[in-house]
C-alpha positions as CSV (number, residue, x, y, z in Angstrom):
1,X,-11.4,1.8,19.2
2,X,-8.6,2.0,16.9
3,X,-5.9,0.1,16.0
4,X,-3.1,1.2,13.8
5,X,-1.2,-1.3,12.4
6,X,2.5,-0.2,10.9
7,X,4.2,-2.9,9.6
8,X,7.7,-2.3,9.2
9,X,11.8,-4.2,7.7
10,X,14.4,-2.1,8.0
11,X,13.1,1.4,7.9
12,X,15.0,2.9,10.9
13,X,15.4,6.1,9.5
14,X,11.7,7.0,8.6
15,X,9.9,4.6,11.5
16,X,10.1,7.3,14.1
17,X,8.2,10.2,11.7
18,X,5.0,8.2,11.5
19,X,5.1,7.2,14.7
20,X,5.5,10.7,15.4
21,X,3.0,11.9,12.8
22,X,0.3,9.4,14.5
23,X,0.8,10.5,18.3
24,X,0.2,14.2,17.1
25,X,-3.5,13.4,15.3
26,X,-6.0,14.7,17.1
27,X,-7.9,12.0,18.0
28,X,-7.9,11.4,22.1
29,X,-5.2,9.1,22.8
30,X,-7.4,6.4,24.4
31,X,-9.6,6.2,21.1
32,X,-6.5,4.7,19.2
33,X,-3.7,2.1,19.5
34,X,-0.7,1.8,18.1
35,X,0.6,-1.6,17.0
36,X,4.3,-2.3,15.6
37,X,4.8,-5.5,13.5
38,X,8.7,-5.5,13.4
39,X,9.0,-8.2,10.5
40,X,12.6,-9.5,11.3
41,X,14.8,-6.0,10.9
42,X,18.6,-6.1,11.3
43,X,19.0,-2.2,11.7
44,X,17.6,0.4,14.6
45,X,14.3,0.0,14.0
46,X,13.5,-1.4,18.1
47,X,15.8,1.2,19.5
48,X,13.7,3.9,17.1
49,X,10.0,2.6,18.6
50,X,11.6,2.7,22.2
51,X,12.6,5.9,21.6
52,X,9.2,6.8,20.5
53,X,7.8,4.8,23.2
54,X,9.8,7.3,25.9
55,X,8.9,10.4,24.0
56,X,4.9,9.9,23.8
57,X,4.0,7.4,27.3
58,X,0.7,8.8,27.2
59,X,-0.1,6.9,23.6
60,X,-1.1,2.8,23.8
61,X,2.0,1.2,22.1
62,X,2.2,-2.0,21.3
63,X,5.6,-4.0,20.0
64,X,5.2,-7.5,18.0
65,X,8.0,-9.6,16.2
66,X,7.0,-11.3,13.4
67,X,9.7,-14.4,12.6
68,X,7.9,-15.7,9.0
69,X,9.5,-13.3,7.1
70,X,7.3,-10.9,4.7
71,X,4.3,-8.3,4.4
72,X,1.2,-10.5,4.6
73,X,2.9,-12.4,7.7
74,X,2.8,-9.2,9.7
75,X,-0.4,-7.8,8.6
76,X,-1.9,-10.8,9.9
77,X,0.1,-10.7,13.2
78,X,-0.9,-7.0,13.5
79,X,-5.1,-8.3,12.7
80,X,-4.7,-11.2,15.7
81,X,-3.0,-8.5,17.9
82,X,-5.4,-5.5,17.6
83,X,-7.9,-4.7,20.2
84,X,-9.6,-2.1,18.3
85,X,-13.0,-2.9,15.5
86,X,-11.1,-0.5,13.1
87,X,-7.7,-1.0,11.8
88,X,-5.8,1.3,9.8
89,X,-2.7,-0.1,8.0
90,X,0.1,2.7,7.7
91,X,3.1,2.7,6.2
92,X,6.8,2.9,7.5
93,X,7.7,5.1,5.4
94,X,5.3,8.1,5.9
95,X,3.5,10.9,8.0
96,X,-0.1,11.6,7.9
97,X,-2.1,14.6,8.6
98,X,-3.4,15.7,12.0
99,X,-7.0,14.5,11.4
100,X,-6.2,11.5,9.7
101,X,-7.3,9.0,12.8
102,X,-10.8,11.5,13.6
103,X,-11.5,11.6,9.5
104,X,-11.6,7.7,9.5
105,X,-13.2,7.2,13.2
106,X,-15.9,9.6,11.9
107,X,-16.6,8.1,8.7
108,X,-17.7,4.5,9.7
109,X,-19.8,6.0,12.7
110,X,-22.1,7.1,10.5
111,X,-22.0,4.8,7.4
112,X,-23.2,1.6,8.9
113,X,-22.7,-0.4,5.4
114,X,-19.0,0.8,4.7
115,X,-16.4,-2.1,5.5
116,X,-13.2,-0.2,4.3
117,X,-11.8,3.2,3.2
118,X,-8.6,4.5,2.1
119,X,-7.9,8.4,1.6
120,X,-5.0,10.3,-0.9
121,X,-1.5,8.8,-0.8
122,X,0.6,12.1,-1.9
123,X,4.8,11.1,-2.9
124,X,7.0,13.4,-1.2
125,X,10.9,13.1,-3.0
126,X,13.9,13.0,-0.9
127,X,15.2,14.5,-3.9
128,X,13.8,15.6,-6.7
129,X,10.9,14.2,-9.4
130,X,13.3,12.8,-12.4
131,X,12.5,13.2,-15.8
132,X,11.2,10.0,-16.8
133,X,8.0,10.3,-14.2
134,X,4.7,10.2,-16.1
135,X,1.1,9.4,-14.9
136,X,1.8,6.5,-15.8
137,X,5.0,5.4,-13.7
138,X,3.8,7.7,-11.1
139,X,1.8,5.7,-9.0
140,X,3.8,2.5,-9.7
141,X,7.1,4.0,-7.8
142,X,5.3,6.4,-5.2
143,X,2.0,4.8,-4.7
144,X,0.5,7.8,-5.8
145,X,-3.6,8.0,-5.4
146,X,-5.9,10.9,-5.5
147,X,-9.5,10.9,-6.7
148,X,-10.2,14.5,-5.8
149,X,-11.8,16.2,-3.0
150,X,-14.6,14.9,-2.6
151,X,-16.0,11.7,-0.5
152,X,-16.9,8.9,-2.4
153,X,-17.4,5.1,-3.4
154,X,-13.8,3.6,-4.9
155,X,-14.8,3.6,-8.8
156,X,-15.0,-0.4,-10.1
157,X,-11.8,-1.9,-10.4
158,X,-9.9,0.6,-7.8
159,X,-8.9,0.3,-4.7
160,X,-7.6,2.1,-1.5
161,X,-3.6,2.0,-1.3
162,X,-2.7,-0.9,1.1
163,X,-0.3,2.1,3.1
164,X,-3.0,4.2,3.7
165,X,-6.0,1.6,4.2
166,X,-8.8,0.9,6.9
167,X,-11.0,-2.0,7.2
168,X,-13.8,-3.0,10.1
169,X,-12.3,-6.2,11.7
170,X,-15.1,-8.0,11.0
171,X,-14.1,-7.6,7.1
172,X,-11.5,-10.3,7.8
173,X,-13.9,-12.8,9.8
174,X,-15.7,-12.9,6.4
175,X,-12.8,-13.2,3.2
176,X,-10.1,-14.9,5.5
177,X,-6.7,-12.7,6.3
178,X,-3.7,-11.1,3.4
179,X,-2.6,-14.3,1.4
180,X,0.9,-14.9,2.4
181,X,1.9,-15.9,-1.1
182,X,1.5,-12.7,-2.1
183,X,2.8,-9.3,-0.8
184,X,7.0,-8.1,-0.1
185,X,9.4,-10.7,1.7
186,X,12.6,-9.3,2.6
187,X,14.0,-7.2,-0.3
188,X,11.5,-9.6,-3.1
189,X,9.3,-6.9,-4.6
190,X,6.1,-9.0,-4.6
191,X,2.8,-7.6,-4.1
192,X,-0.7,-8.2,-5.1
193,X,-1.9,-8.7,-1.7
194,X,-4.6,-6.0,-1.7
195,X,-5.6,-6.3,-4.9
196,X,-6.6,-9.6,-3.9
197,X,-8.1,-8.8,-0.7
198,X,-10.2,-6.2,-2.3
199,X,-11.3,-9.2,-5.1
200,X,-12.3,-11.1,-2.4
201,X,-14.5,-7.9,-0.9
202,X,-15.9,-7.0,-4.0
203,X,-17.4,-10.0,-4.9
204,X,-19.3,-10.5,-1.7
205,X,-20.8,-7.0,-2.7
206,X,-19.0,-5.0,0.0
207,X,-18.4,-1.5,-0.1
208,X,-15.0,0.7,0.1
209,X,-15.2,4.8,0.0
210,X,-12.5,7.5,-1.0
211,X,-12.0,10.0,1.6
212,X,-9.6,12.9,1.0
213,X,-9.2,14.2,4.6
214,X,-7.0,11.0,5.4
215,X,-4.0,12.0,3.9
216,X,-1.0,9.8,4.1
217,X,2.8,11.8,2.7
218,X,4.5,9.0,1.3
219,X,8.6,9.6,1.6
220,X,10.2,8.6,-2.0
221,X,14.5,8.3,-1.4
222,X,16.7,8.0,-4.5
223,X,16.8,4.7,-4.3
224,X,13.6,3.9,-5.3
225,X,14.4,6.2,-8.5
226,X,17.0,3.5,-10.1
227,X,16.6,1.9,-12.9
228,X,17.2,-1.4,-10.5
229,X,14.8,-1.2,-8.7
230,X,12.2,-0.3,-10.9
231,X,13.3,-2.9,-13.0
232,X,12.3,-5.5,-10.2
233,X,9.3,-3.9,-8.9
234,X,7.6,-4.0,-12.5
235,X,8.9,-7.4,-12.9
236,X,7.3,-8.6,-9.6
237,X,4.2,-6.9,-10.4
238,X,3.8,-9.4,-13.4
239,X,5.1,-12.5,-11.1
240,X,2.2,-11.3,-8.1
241,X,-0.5,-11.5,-11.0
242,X,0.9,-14.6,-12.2
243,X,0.5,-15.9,-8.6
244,X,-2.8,-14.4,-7.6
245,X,-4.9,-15.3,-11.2
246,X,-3.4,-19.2,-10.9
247,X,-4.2,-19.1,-7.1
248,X,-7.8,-18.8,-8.8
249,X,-7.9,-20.9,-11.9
250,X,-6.6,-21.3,-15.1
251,X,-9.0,-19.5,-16.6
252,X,-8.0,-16.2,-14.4
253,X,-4.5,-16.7,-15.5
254,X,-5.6,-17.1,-19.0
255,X,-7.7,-13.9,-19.0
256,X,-5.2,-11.8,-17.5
257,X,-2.8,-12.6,-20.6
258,X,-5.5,-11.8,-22.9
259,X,-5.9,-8.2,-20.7
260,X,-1.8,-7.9,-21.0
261,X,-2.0,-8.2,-24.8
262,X,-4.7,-5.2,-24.7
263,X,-2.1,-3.2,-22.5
264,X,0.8,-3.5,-25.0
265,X,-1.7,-2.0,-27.1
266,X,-2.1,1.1,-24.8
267,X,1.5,1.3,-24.4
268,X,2.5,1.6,-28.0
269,X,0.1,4.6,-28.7
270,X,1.2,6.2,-25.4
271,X,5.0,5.3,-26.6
272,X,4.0,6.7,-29.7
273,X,2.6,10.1,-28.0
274,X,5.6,10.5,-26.1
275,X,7.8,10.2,-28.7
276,X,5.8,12.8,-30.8
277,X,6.2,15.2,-27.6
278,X,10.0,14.7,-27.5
279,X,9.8,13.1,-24.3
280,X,12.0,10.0,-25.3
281,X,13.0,9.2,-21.7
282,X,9.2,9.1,-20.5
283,X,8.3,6.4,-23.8
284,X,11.0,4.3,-22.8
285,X,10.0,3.7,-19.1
286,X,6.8,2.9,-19.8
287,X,8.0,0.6,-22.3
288,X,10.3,-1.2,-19.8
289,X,7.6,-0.9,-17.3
290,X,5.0,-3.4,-19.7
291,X,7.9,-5.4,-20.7
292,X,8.7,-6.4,-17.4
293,X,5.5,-7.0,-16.4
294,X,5.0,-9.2,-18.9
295,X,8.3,-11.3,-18.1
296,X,7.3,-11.9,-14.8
297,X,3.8,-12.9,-16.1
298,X,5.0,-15.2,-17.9
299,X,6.9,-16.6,-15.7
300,X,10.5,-15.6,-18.0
């Protein structure tokens, strides 16, 4: 059995599509659940999932309020909730392909030792792509993540993208549930919560896999192309680590300001090879993107 787990503030106008997008895999519809963490939204997002709710009656849908406000709160509701030994976390704010629930239901049937996968996350814009956008930004704003074709273990240090994620249950009975210090409250741009999840599952030795028949289309709207808001997403990146590495110890926190000093000095040759290419707009951006980073490391 399983469960999909959408977690979702104030995202009435996309909730409906991946509901939408899920009820249309082609997985049976008694191999899979649907559960809705609503985490406190003001807008239409309940008259959307009963909507939904009328339109596909023949899909197991389950509706949950979370009250404690943020991301890590409602993952965790939608872990205590689930009935299935699989759950896939989704994002509000995408589709995914029609074999997106068979690709992950037939992957752990017949890799005993695999505890999690995630597949591609692909940005579709509203709009357009600006400008500024590099490989570098890129998966910073969209989430973007694509290891190729092929199946295989998540390379050392990566991770699948918490939108488009699935773990065995049992993963959380052994490295505890998403630290709710970390991860997006309201409109705070606070994350980290996978990355330290996946820490957690790395050190115990367990194994994550790539799998690029799970595709997840993950909607970009102009307002997440601002110079606002990536302003405070980069910043909150830096205040995440500074929360996760102290969460650890000192030493952590120390070691991840030594690593930030060896970023810089990736940024100023990359700064420096934009610049050479005339692409001004693309060397500033990821200037601001490691200076913010920094602040918020810093605690500044």
């Amino acid at each position: 059995m399983i469960s999909v787990i959408i977690c979702t503030y104030n995202r009435d106008k996309y909730i409906y599509n991946v509901l939408e997008s899920i009820a249309e895999n082609d997985l049976p519809k008694e191999e899979y659940e649907i559960v809705l963490v609503n985490n406190n939204s003001t807008d239409k997002t309940e008259t959307e999932c009963r909507r939904f709710q009328s339109d596909y009656p023949g899909v197991t849908f389950r509706y949950f309020i979370e009250n404690e406000q943020g991301l890590s709160h409602a993952r965790n509701c939608g872990i205590l909730q689930a009935a299935g030994d699989l759950l896939v976390y989704v994002d509000d704010d995408a589709r995914v392909n029609a074999e997106y629930l068979r690709t992950y239901r037939d992957f752990f049937a017949s890799n005993a030792e695999a505890v999690a996968a995630g597949g591609p996350i692909l940005p579709i814009y509203e709009t357009a792509e600006p400008g500024w956008m590099s490989h570098y930004t890129r998966q910073l704003i969209t989430g973007k993540l694509f290891l190729g074709n092929s199946q295989r273990e998540f390379p050392r240090g990566s991770y699948p993208g918490g939108g488009n994620a699935c773990y065995r249950k049992r993963v959380f009975d052994t490295v505890g549930l998403f630290n709710v210090e970390l991860g997006r409250k309201g409109n705070s741009l606070i994350g980290a919560e996978e990355k330290d999840l996946f820490d957690k599952m790395t050190t115990r030795g367990m194994k994550f896999y790539y799998l690029p028949n799970a595709i997840l289309y993950h909607i970009i709207p102009d307002k997440k192309l601002t110079q606002d808001y990536f302003n405070r997403l980069t910043y909150g990146i830096g205040v995440s680590e500074r929360y996760r590495t102290r969460q650890i110890s000192m030493r952590k926190y120390r070691n991840r300001l030594f690593k930030e000093a060896v970023k810089w000095g990736g940024t100023i040759v990359l700064w420096c090879a934009f610049m050479l290419k005339g692409q001004p707009a693309k060397a500033k951006k990821l200037a601001d993107f490691r200076r913010n980073v920094t602040r918020g490391l810093m605690g500044k």
